[in-house]
ZAMARGU-4260 file (C-alpha; in steps of 0.2 Angstrom, whole numbers, plus 5000, padded with zeros to 4 digits):
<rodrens>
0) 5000/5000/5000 | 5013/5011/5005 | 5023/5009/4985 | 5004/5013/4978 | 4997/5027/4987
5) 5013/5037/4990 | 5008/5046/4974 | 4994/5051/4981 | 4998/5056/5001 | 4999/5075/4998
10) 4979/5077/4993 | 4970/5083/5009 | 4954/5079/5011 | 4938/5089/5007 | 4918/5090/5014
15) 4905/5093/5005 | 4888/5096/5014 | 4873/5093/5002 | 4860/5109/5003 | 4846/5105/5017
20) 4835/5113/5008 | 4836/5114/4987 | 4835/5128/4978 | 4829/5120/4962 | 4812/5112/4961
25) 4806/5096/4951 | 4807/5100/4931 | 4790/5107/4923 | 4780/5107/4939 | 4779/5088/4938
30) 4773/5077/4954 | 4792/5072/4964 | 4794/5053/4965 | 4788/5040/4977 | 4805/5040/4985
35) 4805/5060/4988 | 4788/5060/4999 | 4775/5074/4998 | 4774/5089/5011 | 4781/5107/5009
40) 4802/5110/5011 | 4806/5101/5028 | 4813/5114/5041 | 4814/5104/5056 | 4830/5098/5067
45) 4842/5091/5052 | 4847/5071/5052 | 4863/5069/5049 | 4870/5053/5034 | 4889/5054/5029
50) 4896/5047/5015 | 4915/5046/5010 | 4921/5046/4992 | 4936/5043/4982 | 4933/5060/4972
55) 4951/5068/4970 | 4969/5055/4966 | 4966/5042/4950 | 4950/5047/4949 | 4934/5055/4954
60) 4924/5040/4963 | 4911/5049/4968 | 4895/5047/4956 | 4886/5037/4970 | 4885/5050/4983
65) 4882/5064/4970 | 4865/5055/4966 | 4860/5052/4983 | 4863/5068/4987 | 4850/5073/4972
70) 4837/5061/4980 | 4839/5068/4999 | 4838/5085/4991 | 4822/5080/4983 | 4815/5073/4999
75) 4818/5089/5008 | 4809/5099/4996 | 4795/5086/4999 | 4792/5085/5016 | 4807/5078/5023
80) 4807/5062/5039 | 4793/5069/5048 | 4797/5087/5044 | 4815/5084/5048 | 4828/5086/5033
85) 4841/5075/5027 | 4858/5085/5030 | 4869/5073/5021 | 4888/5078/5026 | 4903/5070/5011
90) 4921/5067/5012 | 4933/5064/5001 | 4946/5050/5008 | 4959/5056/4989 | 4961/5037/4989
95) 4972/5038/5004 | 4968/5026/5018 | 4973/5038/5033 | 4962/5050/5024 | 4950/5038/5026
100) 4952/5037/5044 | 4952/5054/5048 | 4934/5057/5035 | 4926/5043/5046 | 4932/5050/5064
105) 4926/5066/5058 | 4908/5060/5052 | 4904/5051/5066 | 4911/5057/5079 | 4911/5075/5078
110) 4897/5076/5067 | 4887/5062/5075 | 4880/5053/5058 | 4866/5041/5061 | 4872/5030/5048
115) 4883/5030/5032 | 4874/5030/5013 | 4883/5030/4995 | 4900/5029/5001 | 4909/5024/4984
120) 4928/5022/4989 | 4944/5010/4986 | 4951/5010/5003 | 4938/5017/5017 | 4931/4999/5018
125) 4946/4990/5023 | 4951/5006/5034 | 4936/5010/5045 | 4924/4992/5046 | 4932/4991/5062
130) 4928/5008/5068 | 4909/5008/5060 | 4906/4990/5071 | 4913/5000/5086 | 4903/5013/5085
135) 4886/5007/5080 | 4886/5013/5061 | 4878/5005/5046 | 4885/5009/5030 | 4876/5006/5014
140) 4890/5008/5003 | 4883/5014/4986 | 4897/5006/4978 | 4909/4992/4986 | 4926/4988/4980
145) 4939/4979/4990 | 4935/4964/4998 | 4933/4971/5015 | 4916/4980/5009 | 4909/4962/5007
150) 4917/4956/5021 | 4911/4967/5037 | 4897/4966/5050 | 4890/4984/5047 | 4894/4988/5030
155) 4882/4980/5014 | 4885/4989/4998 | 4871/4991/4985 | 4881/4982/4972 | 4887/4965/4967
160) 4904/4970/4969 | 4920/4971/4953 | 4923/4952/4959 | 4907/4946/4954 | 4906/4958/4938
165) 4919/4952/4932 | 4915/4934/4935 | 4898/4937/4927 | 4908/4943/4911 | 4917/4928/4911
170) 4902/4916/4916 | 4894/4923/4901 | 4907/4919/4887 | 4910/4901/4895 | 4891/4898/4892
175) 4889/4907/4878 | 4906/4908/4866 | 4916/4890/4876 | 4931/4902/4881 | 4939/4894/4892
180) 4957/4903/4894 | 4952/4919/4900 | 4966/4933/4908 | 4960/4945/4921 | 4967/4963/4918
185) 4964/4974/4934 | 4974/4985/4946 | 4984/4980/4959 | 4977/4987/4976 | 4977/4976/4990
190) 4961/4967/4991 | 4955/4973/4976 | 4963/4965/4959 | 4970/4950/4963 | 4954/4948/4973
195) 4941/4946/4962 | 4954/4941/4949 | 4953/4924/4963 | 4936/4924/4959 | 4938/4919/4941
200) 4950/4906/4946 | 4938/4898/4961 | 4923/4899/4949 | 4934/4889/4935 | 4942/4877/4943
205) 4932/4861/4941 | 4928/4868/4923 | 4942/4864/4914 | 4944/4885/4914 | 4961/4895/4915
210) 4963/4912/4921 | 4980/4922/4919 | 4980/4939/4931 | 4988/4954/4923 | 4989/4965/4938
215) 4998/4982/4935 | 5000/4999/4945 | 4987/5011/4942 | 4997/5023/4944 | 5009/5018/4929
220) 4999/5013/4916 | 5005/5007/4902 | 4993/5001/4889 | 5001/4994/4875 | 5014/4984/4888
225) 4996/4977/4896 | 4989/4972/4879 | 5004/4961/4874 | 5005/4955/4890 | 4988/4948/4891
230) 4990/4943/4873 | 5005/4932/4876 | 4994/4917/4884 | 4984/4917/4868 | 4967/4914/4878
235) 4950/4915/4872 | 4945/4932/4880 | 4949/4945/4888 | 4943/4953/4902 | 4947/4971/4906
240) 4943/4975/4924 | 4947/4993/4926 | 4938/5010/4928 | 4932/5015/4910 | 4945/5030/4909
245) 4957/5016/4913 | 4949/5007/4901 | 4946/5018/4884 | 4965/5017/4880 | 4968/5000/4884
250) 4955/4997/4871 | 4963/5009/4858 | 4981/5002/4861 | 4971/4983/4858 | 4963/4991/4839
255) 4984/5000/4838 | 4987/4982/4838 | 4974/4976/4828 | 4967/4962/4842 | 4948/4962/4839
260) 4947/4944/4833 | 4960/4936/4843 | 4951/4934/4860 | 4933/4941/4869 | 4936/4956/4873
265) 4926/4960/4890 | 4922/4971/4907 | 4913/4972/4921 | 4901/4987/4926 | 4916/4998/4927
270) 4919/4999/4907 | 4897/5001/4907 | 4899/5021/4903 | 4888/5032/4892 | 4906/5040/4885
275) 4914/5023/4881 | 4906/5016/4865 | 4913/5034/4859 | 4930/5034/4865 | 4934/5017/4859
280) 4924/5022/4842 | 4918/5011/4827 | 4932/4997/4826 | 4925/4987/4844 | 4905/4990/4836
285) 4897/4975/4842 | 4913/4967/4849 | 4913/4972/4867 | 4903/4966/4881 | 4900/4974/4899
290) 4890/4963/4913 | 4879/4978/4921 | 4877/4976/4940 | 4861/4986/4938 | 4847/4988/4925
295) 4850/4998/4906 | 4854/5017/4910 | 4839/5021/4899 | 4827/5005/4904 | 4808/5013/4908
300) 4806/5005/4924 | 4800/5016/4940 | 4815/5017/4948 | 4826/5020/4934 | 4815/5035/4928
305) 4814/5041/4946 | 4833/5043/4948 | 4834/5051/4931 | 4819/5063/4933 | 4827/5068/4952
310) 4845/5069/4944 | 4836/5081/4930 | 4828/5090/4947 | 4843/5089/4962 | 4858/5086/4953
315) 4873/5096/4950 | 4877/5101/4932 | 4891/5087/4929 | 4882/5074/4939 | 4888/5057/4929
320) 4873/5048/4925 | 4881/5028/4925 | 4878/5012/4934 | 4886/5019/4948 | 4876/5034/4951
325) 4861/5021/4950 | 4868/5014/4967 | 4868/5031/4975 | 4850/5032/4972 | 4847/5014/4977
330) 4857/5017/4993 | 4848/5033/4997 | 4831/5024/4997 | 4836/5011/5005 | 4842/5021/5021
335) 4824/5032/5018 | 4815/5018/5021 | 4821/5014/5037 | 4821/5031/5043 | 4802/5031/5039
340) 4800/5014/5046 | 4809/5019/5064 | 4793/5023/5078 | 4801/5033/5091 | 4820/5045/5090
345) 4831/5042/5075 | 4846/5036/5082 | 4861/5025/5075 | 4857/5014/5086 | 4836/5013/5080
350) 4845/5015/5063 | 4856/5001/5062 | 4844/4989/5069 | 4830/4996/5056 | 4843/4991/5043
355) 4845/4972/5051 | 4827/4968/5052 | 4823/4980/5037 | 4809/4973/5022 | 4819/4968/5005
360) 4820/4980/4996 | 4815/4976/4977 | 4818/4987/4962 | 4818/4988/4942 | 4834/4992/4944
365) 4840/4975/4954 | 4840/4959/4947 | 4832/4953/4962 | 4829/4959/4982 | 4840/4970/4991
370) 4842/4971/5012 | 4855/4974/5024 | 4852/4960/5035 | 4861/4949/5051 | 4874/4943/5049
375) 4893/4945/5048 | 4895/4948/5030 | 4883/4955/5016 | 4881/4954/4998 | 4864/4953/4993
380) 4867/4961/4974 | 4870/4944/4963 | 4864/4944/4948 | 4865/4957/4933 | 4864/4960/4916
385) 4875/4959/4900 | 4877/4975/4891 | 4885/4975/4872 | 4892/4989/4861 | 4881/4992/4847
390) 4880/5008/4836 | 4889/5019/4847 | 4877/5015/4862 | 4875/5001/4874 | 4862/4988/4873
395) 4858/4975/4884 | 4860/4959/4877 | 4857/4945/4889 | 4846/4947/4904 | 4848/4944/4923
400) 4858/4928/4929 | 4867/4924/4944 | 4887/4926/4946 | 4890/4910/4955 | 4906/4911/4963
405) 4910/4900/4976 | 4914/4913/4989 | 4894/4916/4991 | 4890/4898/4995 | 4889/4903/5016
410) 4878/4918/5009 | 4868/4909/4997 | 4862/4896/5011
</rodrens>
């Protein structure tokens, strides 16, 4: 840890506090959505959810909270909890784990959160699970990374996770194409690449499946190096796990090198951008597939057209609209749910155990139903979607089925 975020030690951290009350309303005088309620703006004594982001370093991870922000925003113009608006505090950990540390320390101890919502960050989870199950705090994290965000009593993100993303990428081409030598291309953080790079291999190994990892710095990337690399084991697909701005040019050094026909060439929900289809242009038309951990950006289902009416409504001018910022919305109704739900004071403690004995959660967005939970680990998300290049645009081309990796089996029962 120490080689990898050394290049980014110097980035401090920043808040950002989400307005209490919004000063834009829902577009063309339209009714809000279900999830925003129905009352005047809320004035009452705020509530306070934290969030922490990876926004500034490699990359701005961030999309998550910036939607649920839009939604808590929403809700405040519509009544609030009771009256009671959603003061919904963000920090930004840089990607730097003692950044982490201090963002959490500050959230929930000096600010007094009554629970965590859309956290989207490659190192908080492994930093602070000890210090949320300490101090009484569920997380919903919008987006989950690193193995620790799986692995932890009071955290249950609103995805599948890149380890079963990626599996269902592979799970799809074995099924569907034969491959069975596959390399996994991702970065090499701790608990994160070689992680769910593991998960191929656990997956595949009564199959008759291969996997070969190409792990690499994030910091120094070299495309064309990665390319030959993974080409050098001549498998049957590919599978780029990477952020999409990691991504694009690995794709464009793969067409330098003319490599379209010599493997699958794959993702996981990372590489499911609206920019990508783009940015890797004409030559991947039809040749690249993404599994989707959620439903299609423009699917007409409630809940999809909710978060796109209220990031029309709440959001900030820039506000990606991915799969990403579809958990932030997910997450933000999840923890409004069990706010409304909670008969008495809202406190973390009335919180965290609403979020235990909370009702599933279902959603045109999910393959199937969503809760927090018992127990001492939580991954709910398990199926999604497969999404293909067509005509510079994504379409979905195979839809829901279950990424069946071994490591869920204690879950599954």
């Amino acid at each position: 840890m120490k080689i990898y975020f050394a290049t980014f030690a110097l980035i401090a951290p920043i808040a950002v506090v989400a307005a209490m009350v919004p000063t834009v309303g829902l577009a063309d005088g339209h009714a809000a959505p279900a999830v925003c309620g129905t009352g005047e703006a809320a004035t009452g004594e705020p509530i306070r959810i934290g969030a922490i982001v990876g926004q500034t370093g490699p990359a701005d991870f961030s999309s998550a909270a910036k939607s649920a922000a839009a939604v808590f925003a929403c809700v405040n113009a519509n009544g609030g909890i009771d009256g009671r608006p959603i003061e919904y505090l963000i920090e930004d950990d840089a990607w730097n784990p003692e950044n982490a540390a201090n963002a959490a320390a500050k959230l929930v101890t000096d600010q007094g959160v009554v629970a965590m919502a859309g956290s989207t960050s490659f190192v908080e989870c492994g930093t602070n699970a000890g210090f949320y199950k300490d101090n009484g705090v569920g997380v919903i994290a919008g987006v989950g990374v690193p193995r620790e965000c799986f692995f932890s009593e009071n955290i249950a993100p609103m995805n599948m996770g890149p380890r079963l993303s990626t599996l269902g990428a592979a799970i799809d081409a074995y099924e569907n194409n034969g491959a069975r030598s596959f390399v996994c291309m991702a970065p090499n953080i701790p608990n994160v690449g070689g992680w769910f790079c593991e998960g191929l291999a656990a997956w595949g190994a009564d199959k008759g499946v291969t996997v070969a990892n190409v792990l690499h710095d994030p910091a120094t990337l070299d495309p064309t190096s990665l390319v030959l690399q993974a080409m050098s084991s001549d498998p049957d697909a590919i599978l780029v796990a990477e952020p999409a701005p990691a991504a694009i040019p690995i794709f464009n050094a793969a067409e330098d090198q003319d490599l379209l026909d010599e493997a699958l060439w794959l993702g996981p929900t990372s590489i499911y951008d609206t920019a990508f289809p783009d940015a890797v242009g004409d030559y991947w038309d039809g040749a690249v597939r993404a599994h989707i951990e959620f439903n299609a950006l423009d699917s007409d289902g409630e809940d999809n057209q909710a978060w796109l009416s209220i990031m029309e409504s709440h959001g900030q001018s820039g506000d990606p609209l991915d799969s990403f910022s579809q958990a932030g919305y997910l997450s933000a109704k999840a923890i409004l749910g069990v706010l409304r739900d909670i008969d008495g004071d809202i406190t973390r403690d009335a919180v965290l155990a609403g979020l235990k004995s909370m009702t599933p959660m279902q959603s045109d967005l999910l393959c199937g139903e969503w809760a927090f939970g018992e127990g001492a680990r939580h991954n709910a998300n398990q199926s999604g979607r497969i999404a293909t290049v067509k005509d510079g645009a994504w379409e979905v081309t195979r839809e829901c089925f279950r990424s069946d990796d071994p490591e869920l089996a204690d879950i599954a029962q």
